[in-house]
PDB file of N, CA, C and O in Angstrom, chain B, residues numbered from 101:
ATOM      1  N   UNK B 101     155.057 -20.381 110.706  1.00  0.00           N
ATOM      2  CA  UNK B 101     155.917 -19.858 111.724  1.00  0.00           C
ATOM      3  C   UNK B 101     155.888 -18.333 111.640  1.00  0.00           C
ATOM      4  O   UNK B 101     155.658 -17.757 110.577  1.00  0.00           O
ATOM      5  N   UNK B 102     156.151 -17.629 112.903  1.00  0.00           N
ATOM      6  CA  UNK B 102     155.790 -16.022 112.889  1.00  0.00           C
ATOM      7  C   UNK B 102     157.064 -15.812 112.336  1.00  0.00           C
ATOM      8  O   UNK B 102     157.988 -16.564 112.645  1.00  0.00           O
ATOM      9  N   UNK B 103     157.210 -14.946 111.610  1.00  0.00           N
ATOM     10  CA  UNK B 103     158.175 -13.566 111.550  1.00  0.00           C
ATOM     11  C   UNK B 103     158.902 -13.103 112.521  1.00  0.00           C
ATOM     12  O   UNK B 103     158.138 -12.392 113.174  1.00  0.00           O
ATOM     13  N   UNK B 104     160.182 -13.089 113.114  1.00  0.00           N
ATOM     14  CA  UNK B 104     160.627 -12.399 114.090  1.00  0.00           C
ATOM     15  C   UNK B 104     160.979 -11.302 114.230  1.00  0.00           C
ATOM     16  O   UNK B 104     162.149 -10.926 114.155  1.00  0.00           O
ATOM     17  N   UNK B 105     160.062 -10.650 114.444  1.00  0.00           N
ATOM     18  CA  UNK B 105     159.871  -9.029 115.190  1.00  0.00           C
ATOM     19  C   UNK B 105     161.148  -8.391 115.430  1.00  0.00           C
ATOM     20  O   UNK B 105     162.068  -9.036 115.932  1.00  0.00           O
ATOM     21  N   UNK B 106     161.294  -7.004 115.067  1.00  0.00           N
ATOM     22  CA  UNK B 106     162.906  -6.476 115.587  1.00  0.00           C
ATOM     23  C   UNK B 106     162.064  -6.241 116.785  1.00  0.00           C
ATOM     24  O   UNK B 106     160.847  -6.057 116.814  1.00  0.00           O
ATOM     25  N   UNK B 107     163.069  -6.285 117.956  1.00  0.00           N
ATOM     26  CA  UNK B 107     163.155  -6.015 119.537  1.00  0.00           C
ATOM     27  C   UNK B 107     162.947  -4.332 119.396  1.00  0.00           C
ATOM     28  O   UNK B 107     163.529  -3.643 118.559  1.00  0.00           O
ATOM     29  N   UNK B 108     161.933  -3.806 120.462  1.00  0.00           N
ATOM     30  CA  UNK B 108     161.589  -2.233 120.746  1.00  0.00           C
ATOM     31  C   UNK B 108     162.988  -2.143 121.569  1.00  0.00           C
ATOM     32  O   UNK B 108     163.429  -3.181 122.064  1.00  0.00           O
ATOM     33  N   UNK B 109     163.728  -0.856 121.730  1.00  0.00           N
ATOM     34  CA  UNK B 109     164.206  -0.013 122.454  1.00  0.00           C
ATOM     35  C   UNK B 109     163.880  -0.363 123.954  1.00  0.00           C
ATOM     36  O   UNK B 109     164.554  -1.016 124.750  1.00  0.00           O
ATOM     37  N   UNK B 110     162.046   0.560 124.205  1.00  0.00           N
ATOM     38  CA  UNK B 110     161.953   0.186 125.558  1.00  0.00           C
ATOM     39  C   UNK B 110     160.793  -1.031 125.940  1.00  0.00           C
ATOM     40  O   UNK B 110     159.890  -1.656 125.386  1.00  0.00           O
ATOM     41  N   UNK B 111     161.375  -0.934 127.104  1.00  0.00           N
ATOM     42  CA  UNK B 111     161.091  -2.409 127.745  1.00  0.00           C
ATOM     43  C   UNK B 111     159.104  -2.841 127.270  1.00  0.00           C
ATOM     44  O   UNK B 111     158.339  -1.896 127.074  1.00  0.00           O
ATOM     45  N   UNK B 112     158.697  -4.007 127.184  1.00  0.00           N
ATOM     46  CA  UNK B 112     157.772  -4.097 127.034  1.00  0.00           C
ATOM     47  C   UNK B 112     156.835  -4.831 128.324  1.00  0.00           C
ATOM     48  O   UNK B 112     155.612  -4.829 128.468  1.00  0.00           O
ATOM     49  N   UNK B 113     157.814  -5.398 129.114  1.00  0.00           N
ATOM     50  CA  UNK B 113     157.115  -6.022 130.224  1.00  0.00           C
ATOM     51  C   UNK B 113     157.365  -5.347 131.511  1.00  0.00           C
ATOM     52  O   UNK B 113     158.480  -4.875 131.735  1.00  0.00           O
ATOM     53  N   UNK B 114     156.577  -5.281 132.225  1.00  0.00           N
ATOM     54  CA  UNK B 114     156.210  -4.713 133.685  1.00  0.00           C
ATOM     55  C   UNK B 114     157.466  -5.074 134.801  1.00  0.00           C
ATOM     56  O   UNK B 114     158.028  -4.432 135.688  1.00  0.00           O
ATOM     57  N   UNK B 115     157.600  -6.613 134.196  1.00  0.00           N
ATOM     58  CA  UNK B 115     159.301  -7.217 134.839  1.00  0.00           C
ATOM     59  C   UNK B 115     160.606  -6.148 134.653  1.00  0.00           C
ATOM     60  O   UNK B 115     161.425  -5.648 135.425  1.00  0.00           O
ATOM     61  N   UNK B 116     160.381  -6.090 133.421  1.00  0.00           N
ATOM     62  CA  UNK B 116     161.473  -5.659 132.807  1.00  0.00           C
ATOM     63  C   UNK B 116     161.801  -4.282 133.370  1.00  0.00           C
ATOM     64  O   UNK B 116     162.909  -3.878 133.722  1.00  0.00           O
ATOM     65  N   UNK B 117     160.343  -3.471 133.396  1.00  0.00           N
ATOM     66  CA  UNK B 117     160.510  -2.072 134.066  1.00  0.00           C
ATOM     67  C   UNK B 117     160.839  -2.206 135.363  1.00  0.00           C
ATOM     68  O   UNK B 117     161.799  -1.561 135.783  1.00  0.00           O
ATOM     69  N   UNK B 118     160.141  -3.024 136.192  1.00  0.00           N
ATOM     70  CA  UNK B 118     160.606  -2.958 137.735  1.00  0.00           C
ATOM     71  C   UNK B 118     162.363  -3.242 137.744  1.00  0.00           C
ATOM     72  O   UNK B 118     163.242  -2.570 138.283  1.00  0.00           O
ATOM     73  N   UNK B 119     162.458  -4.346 137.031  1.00  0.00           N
ATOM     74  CA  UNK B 119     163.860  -4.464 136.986  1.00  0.00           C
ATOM     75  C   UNK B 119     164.778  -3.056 136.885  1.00  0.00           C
ATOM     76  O   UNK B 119     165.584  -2.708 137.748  1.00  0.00           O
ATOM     77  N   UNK B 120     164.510  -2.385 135.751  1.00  0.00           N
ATOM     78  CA  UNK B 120     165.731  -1.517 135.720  1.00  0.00           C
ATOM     79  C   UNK B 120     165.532  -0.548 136.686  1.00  0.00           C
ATOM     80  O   UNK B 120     166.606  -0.223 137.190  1.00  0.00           O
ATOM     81  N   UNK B 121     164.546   0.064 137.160  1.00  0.00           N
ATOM     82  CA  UNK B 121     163.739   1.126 138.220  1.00  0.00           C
ATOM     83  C   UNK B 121     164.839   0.470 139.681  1.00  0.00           C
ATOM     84  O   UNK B 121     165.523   1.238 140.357  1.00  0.00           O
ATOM     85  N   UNK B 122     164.778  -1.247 139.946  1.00  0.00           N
ATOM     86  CA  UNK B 122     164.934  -1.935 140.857  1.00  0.00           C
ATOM     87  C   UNK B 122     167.205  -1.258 140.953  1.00  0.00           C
ATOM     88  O   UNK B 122     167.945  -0.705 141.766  1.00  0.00           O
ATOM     89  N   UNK B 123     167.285  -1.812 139.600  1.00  0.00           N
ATOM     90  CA  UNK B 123     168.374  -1.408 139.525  1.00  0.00           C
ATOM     91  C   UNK B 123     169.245   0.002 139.887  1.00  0.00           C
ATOM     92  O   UNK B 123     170.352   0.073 140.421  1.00  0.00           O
ATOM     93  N   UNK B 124     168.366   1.104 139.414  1.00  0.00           N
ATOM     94  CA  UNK B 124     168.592   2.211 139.132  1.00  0.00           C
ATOM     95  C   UNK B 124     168.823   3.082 140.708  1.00  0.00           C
ATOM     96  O   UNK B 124     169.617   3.978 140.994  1.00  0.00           O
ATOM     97  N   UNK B 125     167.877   2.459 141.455  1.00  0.00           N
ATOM     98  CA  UNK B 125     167.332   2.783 142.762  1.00  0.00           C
ATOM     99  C   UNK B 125     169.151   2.120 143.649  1.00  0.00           C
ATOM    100  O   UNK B 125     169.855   2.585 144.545  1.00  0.00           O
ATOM    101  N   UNK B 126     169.213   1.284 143.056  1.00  0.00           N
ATOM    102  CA  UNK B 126     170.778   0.515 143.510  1.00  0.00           C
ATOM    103  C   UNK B 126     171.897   1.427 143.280  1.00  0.00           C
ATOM    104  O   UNK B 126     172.797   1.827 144.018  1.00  0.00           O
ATOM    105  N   UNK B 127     171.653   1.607 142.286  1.00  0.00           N
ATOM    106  CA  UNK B 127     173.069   2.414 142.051  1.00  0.00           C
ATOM    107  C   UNK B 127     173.071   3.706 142.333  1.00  0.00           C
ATOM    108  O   UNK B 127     174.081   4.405 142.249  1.00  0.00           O
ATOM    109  N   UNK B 128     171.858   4.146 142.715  1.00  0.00           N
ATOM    110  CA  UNK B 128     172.011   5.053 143.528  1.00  0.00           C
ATOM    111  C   UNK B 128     172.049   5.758 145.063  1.00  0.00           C
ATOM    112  O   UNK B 128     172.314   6.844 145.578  1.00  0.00           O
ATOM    113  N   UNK B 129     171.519   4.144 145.517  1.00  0.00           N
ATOM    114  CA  UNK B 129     172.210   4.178 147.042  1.00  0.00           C
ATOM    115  C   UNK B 129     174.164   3.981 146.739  1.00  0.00           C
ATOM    116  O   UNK B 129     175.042   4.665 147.264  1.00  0.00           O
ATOM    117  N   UNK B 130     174.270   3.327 146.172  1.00  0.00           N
ATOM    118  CA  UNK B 130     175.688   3.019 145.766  1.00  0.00           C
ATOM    119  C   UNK B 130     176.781   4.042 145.862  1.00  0.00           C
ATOM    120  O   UNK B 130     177.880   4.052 146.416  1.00  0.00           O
ATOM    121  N   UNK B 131     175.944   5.108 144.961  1.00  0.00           N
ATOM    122  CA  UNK B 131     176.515   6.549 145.058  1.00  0.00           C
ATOM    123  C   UNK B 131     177.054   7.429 146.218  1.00  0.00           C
ATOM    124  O   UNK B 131     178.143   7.972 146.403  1.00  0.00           O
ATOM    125  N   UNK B 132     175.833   7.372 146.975  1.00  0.00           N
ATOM    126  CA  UNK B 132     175.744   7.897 148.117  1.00  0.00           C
ATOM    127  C   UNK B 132     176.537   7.069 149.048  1.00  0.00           C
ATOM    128  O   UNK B 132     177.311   7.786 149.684  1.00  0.00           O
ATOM    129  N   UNK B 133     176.603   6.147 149.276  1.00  0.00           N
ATOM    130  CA  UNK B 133     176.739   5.394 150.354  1.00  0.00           C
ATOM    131  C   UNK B 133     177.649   4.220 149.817  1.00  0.00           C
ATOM    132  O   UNK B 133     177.210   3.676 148.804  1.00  0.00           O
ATOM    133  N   UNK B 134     179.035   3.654 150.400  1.00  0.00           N
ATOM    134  CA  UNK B 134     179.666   2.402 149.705  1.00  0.00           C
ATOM    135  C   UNK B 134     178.783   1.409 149.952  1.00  0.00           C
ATOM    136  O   UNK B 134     178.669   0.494 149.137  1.00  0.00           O
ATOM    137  N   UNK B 135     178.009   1.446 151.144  1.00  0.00           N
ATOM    138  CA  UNK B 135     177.569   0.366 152.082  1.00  0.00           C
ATOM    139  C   UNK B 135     176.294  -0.247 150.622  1.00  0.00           C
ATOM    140  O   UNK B 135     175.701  -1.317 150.491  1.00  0.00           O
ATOM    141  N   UNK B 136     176.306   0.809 149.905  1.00  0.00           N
ATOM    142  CA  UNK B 136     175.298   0.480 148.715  1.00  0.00           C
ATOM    143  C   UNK B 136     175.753  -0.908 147.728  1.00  0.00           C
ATOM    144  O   UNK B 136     175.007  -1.663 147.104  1.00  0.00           O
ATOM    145  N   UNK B 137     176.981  -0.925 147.824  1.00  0.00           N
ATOM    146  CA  UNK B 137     177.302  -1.815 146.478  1.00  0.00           C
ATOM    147  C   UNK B 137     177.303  -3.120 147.251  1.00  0.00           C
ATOM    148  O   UNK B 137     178.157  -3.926 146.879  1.00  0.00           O
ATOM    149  N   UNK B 138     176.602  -3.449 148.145  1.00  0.00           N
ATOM    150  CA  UNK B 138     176.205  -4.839 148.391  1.00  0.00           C
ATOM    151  C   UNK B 138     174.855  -4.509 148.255  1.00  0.00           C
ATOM    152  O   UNK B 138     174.290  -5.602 148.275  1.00  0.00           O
ATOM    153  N   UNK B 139     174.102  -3.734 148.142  1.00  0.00           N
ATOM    154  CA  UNK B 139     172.418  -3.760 147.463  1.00  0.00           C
ATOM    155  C   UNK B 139     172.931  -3.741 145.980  1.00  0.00           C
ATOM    156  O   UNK B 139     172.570  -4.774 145.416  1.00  0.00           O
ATOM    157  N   UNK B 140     173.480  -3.108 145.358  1.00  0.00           N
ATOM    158  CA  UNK B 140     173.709  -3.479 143.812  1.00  0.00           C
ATOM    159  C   UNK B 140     174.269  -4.833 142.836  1.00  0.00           C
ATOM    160  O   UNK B 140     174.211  -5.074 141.630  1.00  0.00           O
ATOM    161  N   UNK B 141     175.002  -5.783 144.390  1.00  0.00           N
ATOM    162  CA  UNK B 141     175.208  -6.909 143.698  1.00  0.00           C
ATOM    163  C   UNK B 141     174.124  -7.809 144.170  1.00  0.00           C
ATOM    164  O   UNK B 141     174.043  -8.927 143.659  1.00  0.00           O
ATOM    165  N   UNK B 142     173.286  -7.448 145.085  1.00  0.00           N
ATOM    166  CA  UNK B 142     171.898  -8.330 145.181  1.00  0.00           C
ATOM    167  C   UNK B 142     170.865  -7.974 144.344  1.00  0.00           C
ATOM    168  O   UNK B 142     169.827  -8.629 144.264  1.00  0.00           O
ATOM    169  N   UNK B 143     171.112  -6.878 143.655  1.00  0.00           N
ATOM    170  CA  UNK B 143     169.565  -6.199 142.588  1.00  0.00           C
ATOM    171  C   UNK B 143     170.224  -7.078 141.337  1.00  0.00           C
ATOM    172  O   UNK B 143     169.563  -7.939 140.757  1.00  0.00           O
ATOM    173  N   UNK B 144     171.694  -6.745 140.962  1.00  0.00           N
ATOM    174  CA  UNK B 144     171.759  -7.375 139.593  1.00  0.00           C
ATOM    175  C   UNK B 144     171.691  -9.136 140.099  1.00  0.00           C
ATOM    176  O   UNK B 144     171.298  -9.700 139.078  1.00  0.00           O
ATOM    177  N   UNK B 145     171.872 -10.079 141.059  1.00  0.00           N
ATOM    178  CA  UNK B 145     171.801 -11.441 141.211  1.00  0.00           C
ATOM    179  C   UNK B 145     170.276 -11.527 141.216  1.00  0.00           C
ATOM    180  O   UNK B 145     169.821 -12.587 140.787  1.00  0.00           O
ATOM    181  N   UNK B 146     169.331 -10.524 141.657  1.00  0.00           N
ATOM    182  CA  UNK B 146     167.838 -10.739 141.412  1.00  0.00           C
ATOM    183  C   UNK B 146     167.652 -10.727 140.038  1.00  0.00           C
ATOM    184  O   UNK B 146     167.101 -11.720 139.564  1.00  0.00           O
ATOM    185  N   UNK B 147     168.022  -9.733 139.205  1.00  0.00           N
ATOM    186  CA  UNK B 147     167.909  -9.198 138.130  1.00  0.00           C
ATOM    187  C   UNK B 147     168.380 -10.441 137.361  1.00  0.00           C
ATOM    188  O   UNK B 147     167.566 -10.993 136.621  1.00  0.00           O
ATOM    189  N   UNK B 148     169.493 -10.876 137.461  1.00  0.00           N
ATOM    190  CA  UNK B 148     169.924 -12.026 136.304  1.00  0.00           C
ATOM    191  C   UNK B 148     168.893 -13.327 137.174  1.00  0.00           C
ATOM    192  O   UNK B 148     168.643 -14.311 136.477  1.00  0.00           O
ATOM    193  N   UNK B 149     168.426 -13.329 138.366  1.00  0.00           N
ATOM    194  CA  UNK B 149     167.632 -14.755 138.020  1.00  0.00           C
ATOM    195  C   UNK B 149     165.588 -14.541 137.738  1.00  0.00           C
ATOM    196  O   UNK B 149     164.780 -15.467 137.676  1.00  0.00           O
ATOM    197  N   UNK B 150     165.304 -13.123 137.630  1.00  0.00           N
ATOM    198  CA  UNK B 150     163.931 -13.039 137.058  1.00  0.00           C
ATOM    199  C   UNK B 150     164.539 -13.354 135.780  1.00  0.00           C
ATOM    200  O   UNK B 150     164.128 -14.447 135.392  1.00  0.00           O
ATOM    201  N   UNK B 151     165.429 -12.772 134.906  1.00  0.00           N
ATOM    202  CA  UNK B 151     165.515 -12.349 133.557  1.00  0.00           C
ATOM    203  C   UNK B 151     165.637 -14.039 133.001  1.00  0.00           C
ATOM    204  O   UNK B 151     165.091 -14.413 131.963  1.00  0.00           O
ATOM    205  N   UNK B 152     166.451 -14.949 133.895  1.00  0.00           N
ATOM    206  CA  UNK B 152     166.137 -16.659 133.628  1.00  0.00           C
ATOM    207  C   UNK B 152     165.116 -17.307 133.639  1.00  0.00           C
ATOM    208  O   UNK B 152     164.877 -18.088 132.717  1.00  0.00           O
ATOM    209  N   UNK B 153     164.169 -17.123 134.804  1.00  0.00           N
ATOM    210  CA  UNK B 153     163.115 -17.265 134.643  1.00  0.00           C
ATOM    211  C   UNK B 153     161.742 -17.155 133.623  1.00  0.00           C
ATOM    212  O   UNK B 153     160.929 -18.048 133.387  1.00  0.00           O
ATOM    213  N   UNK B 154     161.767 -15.587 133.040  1.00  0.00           N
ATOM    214  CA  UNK B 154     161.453 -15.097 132.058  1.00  0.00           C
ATOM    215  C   UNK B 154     161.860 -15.556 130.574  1.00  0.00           C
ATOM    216  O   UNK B 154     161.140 -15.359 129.595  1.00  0.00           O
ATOM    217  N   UNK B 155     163.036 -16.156 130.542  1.00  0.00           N
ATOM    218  CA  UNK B 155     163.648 -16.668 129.419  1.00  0.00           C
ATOM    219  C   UNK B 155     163.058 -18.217 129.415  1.00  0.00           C
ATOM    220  O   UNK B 155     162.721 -18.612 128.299  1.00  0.00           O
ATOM    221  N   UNK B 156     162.894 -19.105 130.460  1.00  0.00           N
ATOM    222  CA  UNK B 156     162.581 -20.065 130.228  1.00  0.00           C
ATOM    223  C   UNK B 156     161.368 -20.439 130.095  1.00  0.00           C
ATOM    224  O   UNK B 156     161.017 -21.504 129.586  1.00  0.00           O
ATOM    225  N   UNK B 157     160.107 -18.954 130.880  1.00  0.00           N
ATOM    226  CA  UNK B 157     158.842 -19.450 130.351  1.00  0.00           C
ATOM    227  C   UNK B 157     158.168 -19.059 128.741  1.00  0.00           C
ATOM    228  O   UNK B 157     157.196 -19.537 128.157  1.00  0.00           O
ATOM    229  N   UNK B 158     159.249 -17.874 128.295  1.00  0.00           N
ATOM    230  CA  UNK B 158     158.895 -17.805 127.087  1.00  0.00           C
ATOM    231  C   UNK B 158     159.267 -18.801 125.880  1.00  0.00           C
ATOM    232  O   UNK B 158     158.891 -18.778 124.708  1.00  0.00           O
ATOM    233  N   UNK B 159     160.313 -19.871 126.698  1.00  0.00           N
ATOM    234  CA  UNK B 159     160.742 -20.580 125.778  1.00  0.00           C
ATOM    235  C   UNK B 159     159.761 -21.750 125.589  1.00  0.00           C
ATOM    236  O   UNK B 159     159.192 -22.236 124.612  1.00  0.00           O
ATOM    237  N   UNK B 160     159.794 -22.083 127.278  1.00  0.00           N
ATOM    238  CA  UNK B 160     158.536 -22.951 127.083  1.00  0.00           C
ATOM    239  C   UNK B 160     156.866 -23.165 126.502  1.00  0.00           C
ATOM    240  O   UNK B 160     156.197 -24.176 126.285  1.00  0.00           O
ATOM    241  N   UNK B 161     156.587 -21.707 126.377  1.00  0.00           N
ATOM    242  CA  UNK B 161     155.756 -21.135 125.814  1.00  0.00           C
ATOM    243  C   UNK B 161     155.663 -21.402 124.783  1.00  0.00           C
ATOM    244  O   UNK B 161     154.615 -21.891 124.359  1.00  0.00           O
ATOM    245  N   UNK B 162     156.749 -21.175 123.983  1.00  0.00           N
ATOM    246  CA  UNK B 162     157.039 -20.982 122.534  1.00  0.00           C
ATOM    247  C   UNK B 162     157.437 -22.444 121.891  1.00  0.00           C
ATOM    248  O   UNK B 162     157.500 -22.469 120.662  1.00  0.00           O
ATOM    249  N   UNK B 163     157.757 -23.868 122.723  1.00  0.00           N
ATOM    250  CA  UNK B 163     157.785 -25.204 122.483  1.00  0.00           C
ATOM    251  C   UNK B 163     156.617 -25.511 123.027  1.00  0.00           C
ATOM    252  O   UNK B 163     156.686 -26.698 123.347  1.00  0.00           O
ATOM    253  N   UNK B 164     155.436 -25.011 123.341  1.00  0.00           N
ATOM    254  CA  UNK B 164     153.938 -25.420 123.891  1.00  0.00           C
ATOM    255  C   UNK B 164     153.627 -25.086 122.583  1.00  0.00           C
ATOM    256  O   UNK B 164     153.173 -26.112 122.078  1.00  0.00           O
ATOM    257  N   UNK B 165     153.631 -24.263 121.835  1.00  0.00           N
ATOM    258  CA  UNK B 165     152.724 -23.339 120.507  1.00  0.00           C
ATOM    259  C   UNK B 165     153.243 -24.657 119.378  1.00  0.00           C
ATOM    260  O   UNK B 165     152.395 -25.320 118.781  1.00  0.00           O
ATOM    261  N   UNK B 166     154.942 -24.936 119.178  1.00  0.00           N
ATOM    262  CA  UNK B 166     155.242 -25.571 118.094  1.00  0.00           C
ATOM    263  C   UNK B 166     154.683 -26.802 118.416  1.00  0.00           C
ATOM    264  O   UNK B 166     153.761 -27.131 117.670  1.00  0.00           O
ATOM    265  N   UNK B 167     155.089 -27.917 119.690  1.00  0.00           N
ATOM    266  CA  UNK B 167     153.887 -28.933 120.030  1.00  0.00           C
ATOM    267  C   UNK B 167     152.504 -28.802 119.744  1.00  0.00           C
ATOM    268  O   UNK B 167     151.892 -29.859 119.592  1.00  0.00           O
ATOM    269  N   UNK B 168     151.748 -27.520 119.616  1.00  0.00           N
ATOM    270  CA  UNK B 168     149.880 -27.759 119.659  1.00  0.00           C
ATOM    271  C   UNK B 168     150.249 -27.967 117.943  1.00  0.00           C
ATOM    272  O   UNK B 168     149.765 -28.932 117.351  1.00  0.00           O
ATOM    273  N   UNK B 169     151.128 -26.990 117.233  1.00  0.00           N
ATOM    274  CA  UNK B 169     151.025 -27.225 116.044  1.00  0.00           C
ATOM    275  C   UNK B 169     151.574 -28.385 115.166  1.00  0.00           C
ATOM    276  O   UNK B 169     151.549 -28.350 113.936  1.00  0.00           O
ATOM    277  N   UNK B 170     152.156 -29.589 116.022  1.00  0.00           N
ATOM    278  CA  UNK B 170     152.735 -30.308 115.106  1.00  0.00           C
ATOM    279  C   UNK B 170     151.561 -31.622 115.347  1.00  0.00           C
ATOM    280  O   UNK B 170     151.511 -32.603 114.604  1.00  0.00           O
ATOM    281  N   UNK B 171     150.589 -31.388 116.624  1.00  0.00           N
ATOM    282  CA  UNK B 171     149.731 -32.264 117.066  1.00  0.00           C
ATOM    283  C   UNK B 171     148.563 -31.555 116.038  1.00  0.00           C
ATOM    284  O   UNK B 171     149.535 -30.977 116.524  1.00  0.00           O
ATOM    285  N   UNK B 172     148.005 -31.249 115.558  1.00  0.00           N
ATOM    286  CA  UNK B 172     147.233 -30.465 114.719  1.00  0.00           C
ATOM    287  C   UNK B 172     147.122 -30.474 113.427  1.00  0.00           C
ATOM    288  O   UNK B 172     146.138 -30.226 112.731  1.00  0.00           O
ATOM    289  N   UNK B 173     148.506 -30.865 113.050  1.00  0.00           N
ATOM    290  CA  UNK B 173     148.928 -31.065 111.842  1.00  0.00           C
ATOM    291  C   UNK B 173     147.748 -32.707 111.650  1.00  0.00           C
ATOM    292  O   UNK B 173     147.235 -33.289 112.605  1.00  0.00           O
ATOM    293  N   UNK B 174     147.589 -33.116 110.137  1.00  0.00           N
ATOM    294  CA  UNK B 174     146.686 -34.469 110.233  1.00  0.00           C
ATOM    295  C   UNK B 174     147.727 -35.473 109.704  1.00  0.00           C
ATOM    296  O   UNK B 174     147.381 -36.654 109.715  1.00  0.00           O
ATOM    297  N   UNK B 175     149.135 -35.124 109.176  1.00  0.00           N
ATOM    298  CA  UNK B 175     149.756 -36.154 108.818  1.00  0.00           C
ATOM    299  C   UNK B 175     151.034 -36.551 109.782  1.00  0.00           C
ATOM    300  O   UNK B 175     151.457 -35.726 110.591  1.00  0.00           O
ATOM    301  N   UNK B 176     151.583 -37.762 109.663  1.00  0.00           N
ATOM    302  CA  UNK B 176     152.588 -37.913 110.603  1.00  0.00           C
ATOM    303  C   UNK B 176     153.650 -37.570 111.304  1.00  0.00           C
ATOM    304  O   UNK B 176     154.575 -37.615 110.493  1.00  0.00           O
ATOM    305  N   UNK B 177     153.996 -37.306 112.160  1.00  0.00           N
ATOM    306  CA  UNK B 177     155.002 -36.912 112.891  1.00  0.00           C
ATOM    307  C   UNK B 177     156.105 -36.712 112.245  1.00  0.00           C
ATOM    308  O   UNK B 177     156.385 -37.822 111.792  1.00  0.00           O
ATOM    309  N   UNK B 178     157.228 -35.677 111.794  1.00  0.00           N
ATOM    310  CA  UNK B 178     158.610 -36.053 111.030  1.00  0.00           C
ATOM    311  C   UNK B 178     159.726 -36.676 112.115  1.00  0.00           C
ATOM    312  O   UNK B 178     159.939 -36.670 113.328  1.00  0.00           O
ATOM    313  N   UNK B 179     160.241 -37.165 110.999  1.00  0.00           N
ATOM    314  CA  UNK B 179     161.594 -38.218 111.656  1.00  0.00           C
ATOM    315  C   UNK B 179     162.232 -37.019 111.144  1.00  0.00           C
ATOM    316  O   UNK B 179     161.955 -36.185 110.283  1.00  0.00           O
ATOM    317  N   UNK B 180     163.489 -37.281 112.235  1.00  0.00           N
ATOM    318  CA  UNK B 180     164.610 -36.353 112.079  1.00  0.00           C
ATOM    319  C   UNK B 180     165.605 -36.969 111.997  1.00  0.00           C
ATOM    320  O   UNK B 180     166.681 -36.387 111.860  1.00  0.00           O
TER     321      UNK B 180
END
């Protein structure tokens, strides 16, 4: 099993950057304009459902890797 990595500061995925850029761009019509803070509660409702998305393919990802490795293994399956 890997080691779990401390988390970088800044973002490492391209998602992640558009996201806050996506955000940032929000709150600053927001500023300017009230008419903004209905673009800022549609950037963060985008924002929280990529960031789900993203969470569930890395998860799935990451139960694809422990499945290849427990199929790989040459002795039997554990009971739990």
């Amino acid at each position: 099993m890997e080691p779990r990595t401390r988390r970088s500061f800044f973002p490492s995925s391209i998602y992640t950057v558009f996201l806050i850029l996506l955000n940032l761009a929000a709150f600053s019509v927001a500023v300017v304009d009230a008419k903004g803070l209905v673009l800022v509660v549609l950037s963060l409702m985008y924002t929280v459902h990529m960031r789900v998305q993203l969470t569930q393919r890395e998860e799935q990802r990451r139960t694809n890797e422990l499945l290849e490795e427990l199929l790989d293994g040459s002795g039997p399956l554990p009971r739990g």
